[in-house]
C-alpha positions as CSV (number, residue, x, y, z in Angstrom):
1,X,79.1,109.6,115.9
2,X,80.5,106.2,115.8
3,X,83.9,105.3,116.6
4,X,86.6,102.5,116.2
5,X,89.4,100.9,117.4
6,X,93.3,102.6,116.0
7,X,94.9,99.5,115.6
8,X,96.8,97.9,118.4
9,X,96.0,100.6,120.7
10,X,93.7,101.6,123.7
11,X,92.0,104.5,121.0
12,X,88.9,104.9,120.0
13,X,88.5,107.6,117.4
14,X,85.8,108.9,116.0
15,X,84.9,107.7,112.4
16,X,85.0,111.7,111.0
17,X,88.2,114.0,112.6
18,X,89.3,117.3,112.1
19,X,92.3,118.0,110.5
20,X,94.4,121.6,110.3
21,X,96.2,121.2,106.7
22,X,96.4,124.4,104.6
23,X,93.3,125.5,107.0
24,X,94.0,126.5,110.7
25,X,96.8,129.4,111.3
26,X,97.1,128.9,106.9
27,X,93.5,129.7,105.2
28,X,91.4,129.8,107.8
29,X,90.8,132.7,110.3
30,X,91.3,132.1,113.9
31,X,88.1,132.7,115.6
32,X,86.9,130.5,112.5
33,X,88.9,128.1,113.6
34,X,88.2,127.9,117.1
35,X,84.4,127.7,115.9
36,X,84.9,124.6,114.0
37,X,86.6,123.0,117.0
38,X,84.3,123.8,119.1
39,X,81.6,122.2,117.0
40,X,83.5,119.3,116.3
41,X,83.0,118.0,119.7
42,X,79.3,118.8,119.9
43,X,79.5,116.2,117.1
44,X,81.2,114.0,118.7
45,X,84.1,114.4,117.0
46,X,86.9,113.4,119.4
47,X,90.5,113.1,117.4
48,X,91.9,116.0,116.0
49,X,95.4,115.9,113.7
50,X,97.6,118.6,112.6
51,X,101.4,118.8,112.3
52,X,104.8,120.9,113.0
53,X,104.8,122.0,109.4
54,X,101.2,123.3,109.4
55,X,101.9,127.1,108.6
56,X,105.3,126.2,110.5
57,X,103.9,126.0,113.8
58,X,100.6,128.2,113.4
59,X,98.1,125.5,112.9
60,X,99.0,123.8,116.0
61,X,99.2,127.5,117.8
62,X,95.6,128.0,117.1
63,X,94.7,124.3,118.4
64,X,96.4,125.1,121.7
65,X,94.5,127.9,121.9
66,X,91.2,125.9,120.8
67,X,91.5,123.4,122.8
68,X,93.0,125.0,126.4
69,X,90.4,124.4,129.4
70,X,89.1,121.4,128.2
71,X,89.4,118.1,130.1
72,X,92.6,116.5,128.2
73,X,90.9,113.0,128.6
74,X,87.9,114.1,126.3
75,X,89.8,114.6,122.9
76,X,92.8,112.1,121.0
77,X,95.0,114.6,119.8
78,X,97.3,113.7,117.2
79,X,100.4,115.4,115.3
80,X,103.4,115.1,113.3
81,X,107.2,115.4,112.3
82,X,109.1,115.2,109.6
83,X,108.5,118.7,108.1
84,X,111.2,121.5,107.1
85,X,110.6,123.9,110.2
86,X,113.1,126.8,108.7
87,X,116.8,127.1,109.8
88,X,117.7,123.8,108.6
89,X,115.4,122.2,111.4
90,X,113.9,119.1,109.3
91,X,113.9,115.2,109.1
92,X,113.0,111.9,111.7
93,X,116.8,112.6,113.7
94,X,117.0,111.9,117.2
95,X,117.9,115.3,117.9
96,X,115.0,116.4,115.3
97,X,112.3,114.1,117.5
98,X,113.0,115.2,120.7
99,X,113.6,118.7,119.5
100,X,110.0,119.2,117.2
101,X,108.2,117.0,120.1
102,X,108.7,119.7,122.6
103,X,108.2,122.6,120.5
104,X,105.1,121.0,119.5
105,X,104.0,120.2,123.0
106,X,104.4,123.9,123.5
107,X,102.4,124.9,121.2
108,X,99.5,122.5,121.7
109,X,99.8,123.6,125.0
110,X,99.8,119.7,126.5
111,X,102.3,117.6,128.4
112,X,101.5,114.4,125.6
113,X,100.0,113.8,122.7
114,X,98.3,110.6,121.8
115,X,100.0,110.0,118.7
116,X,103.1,111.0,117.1
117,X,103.7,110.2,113.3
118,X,106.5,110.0,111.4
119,X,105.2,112.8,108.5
120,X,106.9,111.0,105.4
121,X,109.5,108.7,105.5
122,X,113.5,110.0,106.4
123,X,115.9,108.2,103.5
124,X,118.9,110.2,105.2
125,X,118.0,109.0,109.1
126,X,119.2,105.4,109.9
127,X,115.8,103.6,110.5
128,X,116.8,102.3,113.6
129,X,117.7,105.9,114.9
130,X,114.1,107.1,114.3
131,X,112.3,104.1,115.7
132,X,114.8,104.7,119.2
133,X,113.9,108.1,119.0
134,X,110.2,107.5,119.1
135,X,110.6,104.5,121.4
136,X,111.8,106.8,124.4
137,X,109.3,109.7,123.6
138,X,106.9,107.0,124.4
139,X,108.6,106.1,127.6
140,X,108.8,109.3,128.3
141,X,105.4,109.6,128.5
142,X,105.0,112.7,125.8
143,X,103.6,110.2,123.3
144,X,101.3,107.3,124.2
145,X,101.8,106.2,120.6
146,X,103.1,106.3,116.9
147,X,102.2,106.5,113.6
148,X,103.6,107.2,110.3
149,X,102.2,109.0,107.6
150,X,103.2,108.3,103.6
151,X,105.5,105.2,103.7
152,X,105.9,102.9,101.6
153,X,105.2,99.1,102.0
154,X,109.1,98.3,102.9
155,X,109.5,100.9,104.8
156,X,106.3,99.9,107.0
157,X,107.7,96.0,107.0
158,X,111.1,97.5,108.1
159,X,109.8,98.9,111.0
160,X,107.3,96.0,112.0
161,X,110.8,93.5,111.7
162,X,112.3,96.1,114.0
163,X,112.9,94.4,117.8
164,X,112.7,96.2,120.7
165,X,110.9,99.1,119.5
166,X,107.5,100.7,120.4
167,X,105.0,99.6,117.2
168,X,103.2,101.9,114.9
169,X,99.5,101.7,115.6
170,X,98.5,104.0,112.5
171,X,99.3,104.3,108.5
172,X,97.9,108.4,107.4
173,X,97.8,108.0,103.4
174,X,96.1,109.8,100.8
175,X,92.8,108.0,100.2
176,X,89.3,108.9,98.5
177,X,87.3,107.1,95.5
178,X,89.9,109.5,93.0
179,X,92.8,107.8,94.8
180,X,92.3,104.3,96.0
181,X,96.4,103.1,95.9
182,X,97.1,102.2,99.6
183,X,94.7,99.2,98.7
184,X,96.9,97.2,96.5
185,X,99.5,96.6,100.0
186,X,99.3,99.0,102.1
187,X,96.0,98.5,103.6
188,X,96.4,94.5,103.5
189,X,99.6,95.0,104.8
190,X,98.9,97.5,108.1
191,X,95.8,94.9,108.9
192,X,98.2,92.2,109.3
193,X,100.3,94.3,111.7
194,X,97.4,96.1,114.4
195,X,97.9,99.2,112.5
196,X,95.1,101.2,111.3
197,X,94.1,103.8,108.9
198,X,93.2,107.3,109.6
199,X,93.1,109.0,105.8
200,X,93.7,112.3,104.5
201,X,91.8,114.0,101.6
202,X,89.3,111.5,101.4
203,X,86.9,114.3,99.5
204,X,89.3,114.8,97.0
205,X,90.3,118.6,98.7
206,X,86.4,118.9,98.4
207,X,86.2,117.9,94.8
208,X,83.9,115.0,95.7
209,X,81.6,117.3,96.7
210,X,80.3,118.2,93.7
211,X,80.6,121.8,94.5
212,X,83.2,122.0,91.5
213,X,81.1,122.1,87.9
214,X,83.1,121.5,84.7
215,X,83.5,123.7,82.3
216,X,82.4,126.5,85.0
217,X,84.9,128.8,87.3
218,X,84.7,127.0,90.7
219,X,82.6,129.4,93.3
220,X,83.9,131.9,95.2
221,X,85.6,131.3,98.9
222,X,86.4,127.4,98.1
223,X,89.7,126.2,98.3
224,X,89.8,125.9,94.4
225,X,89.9,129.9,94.3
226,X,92.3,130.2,97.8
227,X,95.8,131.2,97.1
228,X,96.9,129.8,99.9
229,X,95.0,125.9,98.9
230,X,94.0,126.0,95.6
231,X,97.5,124.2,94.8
232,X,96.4,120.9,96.2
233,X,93.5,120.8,94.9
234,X,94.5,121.0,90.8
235,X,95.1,117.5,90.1
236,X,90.8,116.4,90.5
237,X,89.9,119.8,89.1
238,X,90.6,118.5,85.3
239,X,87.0,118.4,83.2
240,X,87.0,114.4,83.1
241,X,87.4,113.9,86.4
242,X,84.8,117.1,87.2
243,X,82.3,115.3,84.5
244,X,82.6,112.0,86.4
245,X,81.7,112.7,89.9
246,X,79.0,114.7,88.6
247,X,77.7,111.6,87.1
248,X,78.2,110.2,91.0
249,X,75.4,112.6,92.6
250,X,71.9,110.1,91.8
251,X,74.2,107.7,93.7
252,X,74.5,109.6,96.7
253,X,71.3,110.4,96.4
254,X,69.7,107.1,95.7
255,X,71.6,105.9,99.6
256,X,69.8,109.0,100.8
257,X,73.0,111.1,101.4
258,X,74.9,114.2,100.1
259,X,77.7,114.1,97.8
260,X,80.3,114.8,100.5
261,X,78.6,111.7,102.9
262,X,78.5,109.6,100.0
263,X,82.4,110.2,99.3
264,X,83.1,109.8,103.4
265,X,81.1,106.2,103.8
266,X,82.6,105.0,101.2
267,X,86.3,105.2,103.0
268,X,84.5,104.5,106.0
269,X,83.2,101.0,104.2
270,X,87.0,99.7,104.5
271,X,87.4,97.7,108.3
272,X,91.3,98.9,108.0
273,X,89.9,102.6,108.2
274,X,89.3,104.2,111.7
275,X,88.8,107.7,110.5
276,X,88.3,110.0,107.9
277,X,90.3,112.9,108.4
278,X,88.0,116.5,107.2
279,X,89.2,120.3,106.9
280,X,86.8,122.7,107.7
281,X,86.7,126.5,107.4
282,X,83.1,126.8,108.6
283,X,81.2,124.6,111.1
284,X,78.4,123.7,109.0
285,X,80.7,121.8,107.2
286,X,81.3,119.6,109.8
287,X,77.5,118.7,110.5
288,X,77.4,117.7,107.5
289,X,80.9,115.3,107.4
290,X,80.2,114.1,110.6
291,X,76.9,112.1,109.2
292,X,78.8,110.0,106.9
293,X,79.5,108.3,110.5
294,X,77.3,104.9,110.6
295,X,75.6,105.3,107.2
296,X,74.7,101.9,105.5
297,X,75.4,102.1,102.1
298,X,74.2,99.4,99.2
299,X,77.7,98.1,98.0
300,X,76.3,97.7,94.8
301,X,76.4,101.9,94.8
302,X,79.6,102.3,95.8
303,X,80.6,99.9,92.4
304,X,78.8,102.0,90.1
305,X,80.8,105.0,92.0
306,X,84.1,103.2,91.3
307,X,83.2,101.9,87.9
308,X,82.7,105.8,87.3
309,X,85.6,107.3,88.3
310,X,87.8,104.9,86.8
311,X,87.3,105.4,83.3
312,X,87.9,109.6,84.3
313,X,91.4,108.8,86.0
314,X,94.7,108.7,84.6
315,X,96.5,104.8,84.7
316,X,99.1,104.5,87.6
């Protein structure tokens, strides 16, 4: 496993972490769970994200559980806030902060995590009340640093222009070879400022797999088929852009990787990335993910792969 520097801070995360979304406490059995965290770090995987809003609590109920007896100093342990949390508990409020930082703490069972993100932006917060907020959970010492996940360009250069504040260190957007829209200014925008990447979905919710034939009813126990997931996943499951990532497999196989390691080094080609954020439900999938780490891919590959996918996506 390789690993890289999270912007402007003392973090270094590996290039492949586990994420909880729709999975742990949600989809995804407990013991199931544990079993994937547990392999994670045999693979070196050291930075694990979740969120309030995960099953409302569950997901990071089951990491607590995970993760309790080991050393705190051997894992970077994000999560979020932002998310409705039921009885009108929801937003980037002071009172919300301190409030959903606690109850997350809880939870995790820890006295800190290492980074705190905003989950989506807060249009009915004052900006400055949420950057204060976050400023003294830091100096607090429950957060050693921030992050936001989802925002747009202005709000990220509202923040920076912010005085007095802690900084964000790390940007959490949608990115994968179907979605490549925090490159336009975004990306260019957060590597001007010390903040880095750590992406979401960057296999597509598993689509650039290649698990998912067109024209065939996706197998059995995939997300595609979960009632609880299959939601997120509806958008790549359209026949064009199923056709077109089949037409991305003598790639992958060409650079000497699977589908999934293909899809995973080609986020990981972008410097302004510091980790690729993967679900897992079983731990093989991890051994798998976690070779993407360090693979040397011909660029010339990873054109043909974009030149592909392009002509298969809508305009935006």
């Amino acid at each position: 496993m390789k690993y890289r520097k999270l912007g402007a801070s003392d973090l270094n995360v590996s290039e492949i972490s586990l994420g909880s979304w729709l999975t742990y406490g949600v989809g995804v059995e407990k013991d199931s769970a544990i079993a994937c965290v547990n392999r994670a770090f045999e693979l070196g995987i050291n930075f694990i994200d979740t969120a309030n809003v995960y099953g409302r609590g569950a997901a990071e109920t089951v990491l607590g559980e995970a993760l309790a007896g080991r050393k705190r100093d051997s894992y970077i342990l994000a999560t979020k806030v932002f998310g409705d949390m039921g009885g009108g508990d929801q937003g980037l409020s002071a009172a919300q902060i301190e409030k959903q930082l606690d109850a997350s703490l809880k939870r995790l069972r820890t006295d800190f995590v290492d980074l705190y993100q905003c989950h989506r932006y807060d249009a009915n917060t004052p900006l400055e009340e949420t950057m204060a907020a976050l400023t003294r959970a830091v100096k607090s010492g429950k957060v050693r640093w921030l992050g936001f996940s989802e925002w747009s360009p202005k709000n990220i250069e509202d923040a920076i222009a912010m005085a007095g504040m802690k900084p964000f260190v790390s940007s959490q957007p949608q990115y994968s070879l179907l979605w490549r829209r925090p490159e336009a200014k975004v990306i260019p925008l957060c590597a001007a400022n010390g903040i880095s990447q750590i992406v979401w979905s960057p296999l597509a919710q598993g689509v650039l797999t290649g698990k998912y034939d067109p024209g065939v009813p996706p197998p059995a126990q995939t997300r595609a088929t979960s009632e609880q997931m299959k939601g997120a996943i509806a958008r790549w499951m359209e026949k064009p852009v199923l056709e077109a990532v089949q037409k991305l497999k003598p790639l992958a196989q060409e650079a000497g990787l699977t589908m999934g390691q293909f899809a995973l080094a080609w986020v990981l080609r972008e410097p302004n990335v510091a980790s690729a954020i993967v679900g897992a439900s079983r731990p093989a999938q991890l051994d798998e993910n976690a070779g993407a780490s360090g693979a040397k891919v011909d660029p010339a590959l990873f054109a043909k792969a974009e030149a592909i996918v392009a002509k298969a996506l809508p305009p935006r």
